[in-house]
N, C-alpha and C positions, 0 to 999 in steps of 0.2 A: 280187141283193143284198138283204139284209132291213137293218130298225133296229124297233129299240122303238120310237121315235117315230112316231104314229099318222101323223105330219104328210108325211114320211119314207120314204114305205113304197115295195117294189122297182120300181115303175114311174112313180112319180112325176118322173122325168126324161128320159125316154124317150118314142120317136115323136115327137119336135120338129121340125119344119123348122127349118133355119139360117135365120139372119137377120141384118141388117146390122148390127142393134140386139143382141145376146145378152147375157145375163146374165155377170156377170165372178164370180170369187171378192171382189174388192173391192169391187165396187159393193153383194154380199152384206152386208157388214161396214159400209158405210156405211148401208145400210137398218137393219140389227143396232144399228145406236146411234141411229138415229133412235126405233127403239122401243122402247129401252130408256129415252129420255129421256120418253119419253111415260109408259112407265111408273112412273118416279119423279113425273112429275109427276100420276099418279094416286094413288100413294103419299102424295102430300102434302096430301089431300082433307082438307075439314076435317072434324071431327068420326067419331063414332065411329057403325058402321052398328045395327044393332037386329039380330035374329037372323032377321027377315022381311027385313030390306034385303039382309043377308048369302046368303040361299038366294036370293033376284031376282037378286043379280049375278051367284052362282058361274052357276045356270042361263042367264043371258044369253049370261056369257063364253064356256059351252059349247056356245048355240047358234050364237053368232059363229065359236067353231073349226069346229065342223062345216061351217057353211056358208064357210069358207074352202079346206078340205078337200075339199069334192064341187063348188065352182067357186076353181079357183085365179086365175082371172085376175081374182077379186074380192080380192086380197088388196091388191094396193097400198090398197085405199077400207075393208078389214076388219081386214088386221093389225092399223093404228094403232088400231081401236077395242078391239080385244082386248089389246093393250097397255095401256091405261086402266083395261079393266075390273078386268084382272089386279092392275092397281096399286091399285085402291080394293082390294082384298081382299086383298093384301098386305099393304097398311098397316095396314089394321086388325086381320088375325093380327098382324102383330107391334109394334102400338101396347099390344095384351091381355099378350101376351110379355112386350113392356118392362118393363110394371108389375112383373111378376111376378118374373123375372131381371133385370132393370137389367144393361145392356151386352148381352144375349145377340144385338139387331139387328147392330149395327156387326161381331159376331163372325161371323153367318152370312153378312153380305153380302162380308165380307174371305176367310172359308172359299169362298165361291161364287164370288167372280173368281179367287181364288186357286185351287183345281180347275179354271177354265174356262183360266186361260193357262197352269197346267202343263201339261194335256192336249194345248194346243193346240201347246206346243212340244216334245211328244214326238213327235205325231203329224205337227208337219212336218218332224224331227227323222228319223224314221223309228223310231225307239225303238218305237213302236208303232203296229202296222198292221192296218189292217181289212182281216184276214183270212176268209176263209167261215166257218173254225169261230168268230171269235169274235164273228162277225156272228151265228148262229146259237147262239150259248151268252147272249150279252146277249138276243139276239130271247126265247129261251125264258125265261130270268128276270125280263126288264120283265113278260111276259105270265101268270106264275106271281102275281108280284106289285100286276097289276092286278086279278087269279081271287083274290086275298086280301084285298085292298080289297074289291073289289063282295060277296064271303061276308059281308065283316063288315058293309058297310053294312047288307045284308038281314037276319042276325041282330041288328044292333041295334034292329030294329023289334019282336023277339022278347024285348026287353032281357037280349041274351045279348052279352056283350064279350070281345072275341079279346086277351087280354094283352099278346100282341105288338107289338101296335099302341101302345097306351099303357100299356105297364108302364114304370117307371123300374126295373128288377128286372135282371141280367145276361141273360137272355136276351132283354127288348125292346131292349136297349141293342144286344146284338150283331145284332137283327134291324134295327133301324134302321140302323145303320154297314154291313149288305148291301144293304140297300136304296140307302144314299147312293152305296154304290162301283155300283152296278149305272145308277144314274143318272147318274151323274160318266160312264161306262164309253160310255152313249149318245151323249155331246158327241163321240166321236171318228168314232162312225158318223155322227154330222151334219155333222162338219168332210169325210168323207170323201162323202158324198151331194152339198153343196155342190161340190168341187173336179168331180163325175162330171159336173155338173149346165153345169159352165163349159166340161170336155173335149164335150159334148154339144150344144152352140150352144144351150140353152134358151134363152126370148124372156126381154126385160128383165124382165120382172113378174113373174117365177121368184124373182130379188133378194127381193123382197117374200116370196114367199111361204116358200121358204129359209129368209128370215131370222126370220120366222113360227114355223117348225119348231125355229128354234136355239131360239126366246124356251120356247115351250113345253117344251125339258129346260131350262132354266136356271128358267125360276119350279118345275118339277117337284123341281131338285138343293136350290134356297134355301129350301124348305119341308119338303124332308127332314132336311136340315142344320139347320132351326128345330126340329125335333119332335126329333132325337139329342141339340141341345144343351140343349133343355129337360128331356129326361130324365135326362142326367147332372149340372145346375146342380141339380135337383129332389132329388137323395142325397145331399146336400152340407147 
C-alpha cells in the first residue's frame, strides 16, 4: 500500500508484535486533537517572526518530522513539538494573509475541516475507497508535486520564478485547486493507513505517530487552501 504522506509510507505498520496495549482508531483521533490543540496554541504566539526566525522554525519543524519518522517510537515526546512549531508558522503565514485579505483565515480553516470531515464520511461511508490505483495515482501526484516545489525552490536561487506557483493568472488558480484536491485526496489514504494500523495490533505510540502523519496533510491541505484563496481574493 502507498500514500503521499512521507509519514505514511507502505511499511509503516507492519512487522508489529501484538500487544495487550495496541493502537485503536480512536485513541488515533484523541491524540489527532490533542495536537491540533497544541497547534492553535502555537498559532497564537505573540508577535510576528522576522524572515530569519521564519527559516529557524520551518528548518527545526522539519528536523523534528524527520526524526519522528526514522524513530517512531519518539513520537508520543516529538509530534506535540512539531505541532507547536507548525503552529508558530502558521500563524504567522496567515497573520501576513489577514492583513492582506481580511477574512481569508477563518475561510481556509472552515474550507480545511470542512474537506477533512467530508472525506472522512465518504470514506467511512464507502463512497470512497483506497483502492491500488488510486493509491498509486495520488502516490505519483503528491510526488510530481513535491519534483515542482523542490525545481522551483532551486530556480529561485537563479531568480527564475515558476508562475504556477504564484500567478493569480487561470492557470496558477487551476494548478493550485490540483494541488488542493490531490492533498485533500491524501486524508483518505491516511484514514485508511490508520484503520490497517488498528486491524494490525500496532503498539500504542503508533496513536501518536498516526496522528503525526494525519497532522502533516492537514497543515499540507490548510496552506494550499491559503495560497488558492489568496490567489483568487488577489483578482478581485
Amino acid at each position: 500500500m502507498r500514500s503521499g504522506n512521507p509519514a505514511l509510507s507502505s511499511n509503516t505498520f507492519r512487522n508489529f508484535a501484538r500487544t495487550d496495549s495496541a493502537m485503536t482508531v480512536s485513541g488515533t483521533v484523541n491524540k489527532t486533537l490533542l495536537l491540533l490543540l497544541a497547534l492553535v496554541a502555537g498559532a497564537y504566539e505573540n508577535g510576528l517572526a522576522s524572515p530569519a526566525e521564519m527559516i529557524a522554525l520551518t528548518l527545526s519543524a522539519f528536523v523534528v518530522a524527520v526524526a519522528v519518522i526514522v524513530k517512531k517510537t519518539w513520537a508520543p515526546y516529538l509530534a506535540p513539538v512539531y505541532a507547536v512549531l507548525e503552529g508558530v508558522l502558521l500563524g504567522n503565514v496567515s497573520a501576513r494573509l489577514e492583513v492582506a485579505f481580511p477574512g481569508i483565515v477563518i475561510q481556509a480553516v472552515s474550507l480545511t475541516f470542512g474537506t477533512l470531515f467530508c472525506l472522512l464520511a465518504a470514506y467511512r461511508s464507502g463512497l470512497i475507497r483506497a483502492t491500488a490505483n488510486l493509491q498509486l495515482g495520488i502516490f505519483a501526484a503528491t510526488g510530481a508535486i513535491a519534483l515542482f516545489y523542490f525545481a522551483s525552490f532551486l530556480l529561485s536561487f537563479a531568480g527564475v520564478d515558476l508562475p504556477l506557483i504564484h500567478s493569480s493568472g487561470v492557470y496558477g488558480i487551476a494548478f493550485s485547486t490540483f494541488v488542493v484536491a490531490i492533498a485533500a485526496l491524501n486524508l483518505v489514504l491516511d484514514f485508511d493507513f490508520i484503520e490497517e494500523g488498528e486491524r494490525n495490533g500496532a503498539p500504542k505510540y503508533m496513536e501518536w505517530y498516526a496522528a503525526f502523519g494525519l497532522m502533516v496533510t492537514l497543515v499540507w491541505l490548510y496552506l494550499e487552501i491559503l495560497r488558492l484563496l489568496s490567489k483568487t481574493r488577489s483578482r478581485n
